[in-house]
C-alpha positions, 0 to 999 in steps of 0.5 A: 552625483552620477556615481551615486545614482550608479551605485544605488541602480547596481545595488538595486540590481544586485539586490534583485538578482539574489531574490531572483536566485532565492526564489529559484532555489525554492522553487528547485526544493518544491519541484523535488519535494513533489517529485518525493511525494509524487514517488511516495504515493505510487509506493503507496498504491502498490502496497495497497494493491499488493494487500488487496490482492492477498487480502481477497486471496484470503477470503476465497480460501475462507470462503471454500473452508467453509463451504468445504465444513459445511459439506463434511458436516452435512454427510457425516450423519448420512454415512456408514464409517465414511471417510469422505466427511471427516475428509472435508471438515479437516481439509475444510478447517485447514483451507478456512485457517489459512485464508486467516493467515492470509488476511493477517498477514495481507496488512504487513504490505500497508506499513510499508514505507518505500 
C-alpha cells in the first residue's frame, strides 16, 4: 500500500512539475514577445519622427515658394524690363515644387517596418 501511496505522490509531483515548466516556457514566449513589440514601437517612433520632420521641411519650402511668387507677382506690374520679378516667380515656383516633392516623399519613412 505504501508503494502505491508513493507512486501516486511522485506522479503528482511529476505532474506538477511539467505545469510548472510549461507555465515558465509561456511565460519566457511572452516576455520576448513584449520585448519584439517593445522594439517595434520605438522603430515605429523613429519613423513617425523622421516623416515628421521632413514633412514640416517641406512646408517651410512651400510656404517661402509662395511668399517668394507672391512678391515676383506683385513687382511685375510695377517694373520697367526688370529681371528681379521673373526671378522670384521662377525661384518661387521652384522652391513651392520641391517642398511637394518633400511632403510626398516624407510618407516612404511610415511603411517602414524595422
Amino acid at each position: 500500500m505504501k508503494t502505491i501511496i508513493i507512486i501516486i505522490a511522485a506522479i503528482v509531483t511529476m505532474s506538477c512539475h511539467a505545469q510548472t515548466l510549461e507555465q515558465s516556457k509561456s511565460f519566457d514566449s511572452l516576455r520576448n514577445e513584449m520585448k519584439n513589440l517593445n522594439m517595434n514601437f520605438e522603430s515605429l517612433k523613429m519613423n513617425l519622427n523622421l516623416c515628421h520632420e521632413e514633412f514640416s521641411t517641406g512646408t517651410e519650402m512651400i510656404i517661402l515658394g509662395i511668399i517668394g511668387t507672391a512678391a515676383g507677382t506683385a513687382l511685375y506690374g510695377h517694373t520697367d524690363t526688370n529681371i528681379i520679378p521673373y526671378l522670384l516667380m521662377g525661384c518661387g515656383g521652384v522652391l513651392g515644387l520641391t517642398g511637394t516633392i518633400f511632403h510626398i516623399d516624407s510618407h516612404k519613412y511610415i511603411g517602414r517596418a524595422e
